[in-house]
C-alpha positions in Angstrom: -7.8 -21.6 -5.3 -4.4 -20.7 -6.7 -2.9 -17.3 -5.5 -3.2 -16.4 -9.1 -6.9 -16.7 -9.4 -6.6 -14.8 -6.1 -10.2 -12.2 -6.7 -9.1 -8.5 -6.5 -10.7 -7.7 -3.5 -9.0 -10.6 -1.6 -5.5 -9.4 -3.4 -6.2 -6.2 -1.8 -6.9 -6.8 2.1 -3.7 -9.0 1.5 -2.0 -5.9 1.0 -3.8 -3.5 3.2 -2.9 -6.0 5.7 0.7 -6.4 5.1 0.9 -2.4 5.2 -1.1 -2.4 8.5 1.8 -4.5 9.8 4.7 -3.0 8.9 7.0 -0.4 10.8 8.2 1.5 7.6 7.0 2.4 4.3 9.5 2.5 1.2 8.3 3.7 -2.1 9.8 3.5 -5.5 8.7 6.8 -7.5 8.8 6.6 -11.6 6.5 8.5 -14.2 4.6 4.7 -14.1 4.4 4.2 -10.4 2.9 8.0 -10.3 0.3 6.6 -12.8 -0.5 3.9 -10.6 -3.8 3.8 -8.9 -2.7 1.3 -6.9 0.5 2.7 -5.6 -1.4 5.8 -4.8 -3.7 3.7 -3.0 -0.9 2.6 -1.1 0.7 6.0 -0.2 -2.3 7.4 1.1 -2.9 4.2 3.4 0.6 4.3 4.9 -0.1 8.2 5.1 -3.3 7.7 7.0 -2.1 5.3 9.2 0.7 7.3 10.0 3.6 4.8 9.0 7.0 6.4 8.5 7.2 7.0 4.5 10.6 6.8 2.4 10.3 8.4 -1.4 13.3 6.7 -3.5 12.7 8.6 -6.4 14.5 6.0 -9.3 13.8 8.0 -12.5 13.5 12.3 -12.5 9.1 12.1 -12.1 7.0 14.8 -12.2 4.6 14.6 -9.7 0.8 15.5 -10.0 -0.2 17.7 -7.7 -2.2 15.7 -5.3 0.5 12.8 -4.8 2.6 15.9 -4.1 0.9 17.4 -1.9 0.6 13.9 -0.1 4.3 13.0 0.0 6.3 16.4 -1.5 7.3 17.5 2.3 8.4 13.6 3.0 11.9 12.6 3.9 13.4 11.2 -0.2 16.1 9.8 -1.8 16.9 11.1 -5.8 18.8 7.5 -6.5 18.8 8.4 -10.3 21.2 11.8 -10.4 
């Protein structure tokens, strides 16, 4: 098996995994990365598992309110002003 043909579920204790391990959490913030299921999935694993969380926020993004209400008190960087 190729890592492309990688199943879904496999793709994702690859990640969870590589989360579990690390010391810090950086996350890029756009209007598609807040559309992301998967990125929000993310968040709220390094949230739960109490990793330290950086925002950079690369484009202005309005948040929806419950990826706000994870991350809005969260230490972040505005890289696009």
């Amino acid at each position: 098996m190729t890592k492309a043909s990688i199943p879904a579920n496999e793709w994702t204790e690859a990640v969870a995994t590589a989360l579990q391990s690390s010391a810090f959490f950086v996350v890029y913030i756009t209007p598609d990365a807040v559309r992301s299921r998967n990125v929000r999935n993310e968040i709220h694993f390094a949230i739960t598992h109490n990793k330290p969380l950086l925002a950079v926020y690369l484009a202005e993004t309005e948040m929806p309110p419950g990826l706000d209400l994870q991350i809005g008190s969260i230490q972040a960087i505005m890289r696009y002003e």
